[in-house]
Short mmCIF file of the C-alpha atoms (twelve columns), coordinates in Angstrom:
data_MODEL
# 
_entry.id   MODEL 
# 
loop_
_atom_site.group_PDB 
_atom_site.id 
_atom_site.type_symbol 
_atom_site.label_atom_id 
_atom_site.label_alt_id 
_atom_site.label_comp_id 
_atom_site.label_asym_id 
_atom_site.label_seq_id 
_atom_site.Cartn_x 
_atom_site.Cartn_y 
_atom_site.Cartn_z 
_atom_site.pdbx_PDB_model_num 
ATOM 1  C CA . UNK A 1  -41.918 -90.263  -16.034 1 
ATOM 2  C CA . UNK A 2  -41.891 -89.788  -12.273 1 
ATOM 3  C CA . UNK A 3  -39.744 -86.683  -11.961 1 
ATOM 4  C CA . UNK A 4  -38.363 -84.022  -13.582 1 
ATOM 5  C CA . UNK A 5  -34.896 -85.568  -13.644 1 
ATOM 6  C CA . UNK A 6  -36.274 -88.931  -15.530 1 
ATOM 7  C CA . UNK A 7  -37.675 -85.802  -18.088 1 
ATOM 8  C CA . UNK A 8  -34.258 -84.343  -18.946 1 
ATOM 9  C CA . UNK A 9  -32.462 -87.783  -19.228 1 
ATOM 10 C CA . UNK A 10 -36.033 -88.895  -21.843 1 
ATOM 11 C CA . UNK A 11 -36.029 -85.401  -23.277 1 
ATOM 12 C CA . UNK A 12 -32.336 -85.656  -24.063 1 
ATOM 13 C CA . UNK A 13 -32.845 -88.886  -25.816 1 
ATOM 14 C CA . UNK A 14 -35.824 -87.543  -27.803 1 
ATOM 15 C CA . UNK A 15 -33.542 -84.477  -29.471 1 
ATOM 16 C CA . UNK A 16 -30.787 -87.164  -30.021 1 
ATOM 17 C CA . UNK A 17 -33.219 -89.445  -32.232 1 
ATOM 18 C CA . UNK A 18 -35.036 -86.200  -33.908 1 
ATOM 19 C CA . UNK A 19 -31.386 -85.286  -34.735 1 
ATOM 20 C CA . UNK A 20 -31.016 -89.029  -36.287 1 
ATOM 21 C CA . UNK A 21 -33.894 -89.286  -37.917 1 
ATOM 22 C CA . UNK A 22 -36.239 -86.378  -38.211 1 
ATOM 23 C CA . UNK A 23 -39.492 -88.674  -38.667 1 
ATOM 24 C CA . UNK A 24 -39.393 -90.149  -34.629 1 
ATOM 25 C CA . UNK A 25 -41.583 -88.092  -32.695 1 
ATOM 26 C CA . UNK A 26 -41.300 -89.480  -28.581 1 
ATOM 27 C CA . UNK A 27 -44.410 -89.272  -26.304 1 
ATOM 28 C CA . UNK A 28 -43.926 -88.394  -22.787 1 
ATOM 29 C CA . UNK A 29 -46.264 -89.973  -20.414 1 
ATOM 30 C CA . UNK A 30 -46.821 -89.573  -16.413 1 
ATOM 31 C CA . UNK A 31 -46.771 -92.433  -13.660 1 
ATOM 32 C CA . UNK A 32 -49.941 -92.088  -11.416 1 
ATOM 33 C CA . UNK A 33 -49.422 -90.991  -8.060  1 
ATOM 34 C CA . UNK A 34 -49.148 -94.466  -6.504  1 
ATOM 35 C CA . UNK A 35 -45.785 -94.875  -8.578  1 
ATOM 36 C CA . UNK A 36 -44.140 -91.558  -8.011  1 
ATOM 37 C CA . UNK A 37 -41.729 -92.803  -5.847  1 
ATOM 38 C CA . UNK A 38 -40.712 -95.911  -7.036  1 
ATOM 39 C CA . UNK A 39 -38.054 -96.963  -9.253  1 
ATOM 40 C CA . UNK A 40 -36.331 -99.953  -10.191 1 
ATOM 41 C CA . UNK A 41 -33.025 -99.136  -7.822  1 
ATOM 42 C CA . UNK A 42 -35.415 -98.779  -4.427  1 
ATOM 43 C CA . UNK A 43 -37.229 -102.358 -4.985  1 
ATOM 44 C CA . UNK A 44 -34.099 -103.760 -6.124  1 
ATOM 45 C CA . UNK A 45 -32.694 -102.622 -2.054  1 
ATOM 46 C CA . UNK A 46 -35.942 -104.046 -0.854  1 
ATOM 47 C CA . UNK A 47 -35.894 -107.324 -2.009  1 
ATOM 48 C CA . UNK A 48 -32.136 -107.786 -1.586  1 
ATOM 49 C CA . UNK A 49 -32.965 -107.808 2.026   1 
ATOM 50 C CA . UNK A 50 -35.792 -110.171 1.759   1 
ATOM 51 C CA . UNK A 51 -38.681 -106.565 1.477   1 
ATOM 52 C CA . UNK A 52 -42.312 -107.120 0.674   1 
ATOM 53 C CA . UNK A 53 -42.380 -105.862 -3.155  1 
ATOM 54 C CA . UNK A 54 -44.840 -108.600 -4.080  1 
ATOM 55 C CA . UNK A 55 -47.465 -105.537 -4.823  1 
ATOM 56 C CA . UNK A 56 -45.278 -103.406 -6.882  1 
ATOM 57 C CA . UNK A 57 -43.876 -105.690 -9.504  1 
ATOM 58 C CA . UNK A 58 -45.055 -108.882 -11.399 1 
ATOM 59 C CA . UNK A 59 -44.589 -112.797 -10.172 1 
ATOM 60 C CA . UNK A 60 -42.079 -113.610 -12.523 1 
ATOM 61 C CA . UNK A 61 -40.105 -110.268 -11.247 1 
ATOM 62 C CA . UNK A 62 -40.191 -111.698 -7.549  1 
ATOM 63 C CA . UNK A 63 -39.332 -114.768 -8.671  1 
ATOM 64 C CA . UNK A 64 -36.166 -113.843 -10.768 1 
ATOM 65 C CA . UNK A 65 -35.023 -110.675 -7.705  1 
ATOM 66 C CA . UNK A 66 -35.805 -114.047 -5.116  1 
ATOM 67 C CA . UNK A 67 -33.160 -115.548 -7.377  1 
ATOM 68 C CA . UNK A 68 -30.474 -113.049 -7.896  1 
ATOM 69 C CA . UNK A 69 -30.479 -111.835 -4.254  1 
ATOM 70 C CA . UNK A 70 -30.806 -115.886 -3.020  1 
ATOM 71 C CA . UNK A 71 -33.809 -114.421 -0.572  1 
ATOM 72 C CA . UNK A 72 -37.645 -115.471 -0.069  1 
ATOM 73 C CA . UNK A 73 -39.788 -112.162 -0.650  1 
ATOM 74 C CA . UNK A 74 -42.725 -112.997 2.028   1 
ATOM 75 C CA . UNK A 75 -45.805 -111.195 1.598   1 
ATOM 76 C CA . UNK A 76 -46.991 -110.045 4.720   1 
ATOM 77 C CA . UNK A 77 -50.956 -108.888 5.197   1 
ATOM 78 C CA . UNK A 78 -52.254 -105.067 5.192   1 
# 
């Protein structure tokens, strides 16, 4: 989880499957620091216009954002 909002949607969720089947027991756990601000909506806007994301997801998630957006993700040196 990366902020308290992503804990009350989770924490929601987790007294919704408790209620449903009292056995589940959910595990919260915390993104490091270097992934606090990042979430699937912000380097979905970067790549649609072509951003360097190569360091915050895998290959084969360039690859398939290079596709659905029709752009080439360059990578471009630190």
């Amino acid at each position: 989880m990366r902020a308290v909002s992503d804990f009350e949607y989770e924490f929601q969720m987790a007294l919704m499957n408790r209620k449903l089947e009292r056995e589940v027991q959910t595990v919260f756990l915390m993104t490091g620091l270097r992934w606090i601000f990042t979430s699937s909506s912000i380097i979905k806007e970067a790549a649609k216009f072509g951003g360097d994301i190569e360091s915050m997801v895998p290959p084969v998630v360039k690859k398939k954002l290079e596709e659905k957006f029709n752009v080439r993700i360059n990578h471009k040196p630190s």
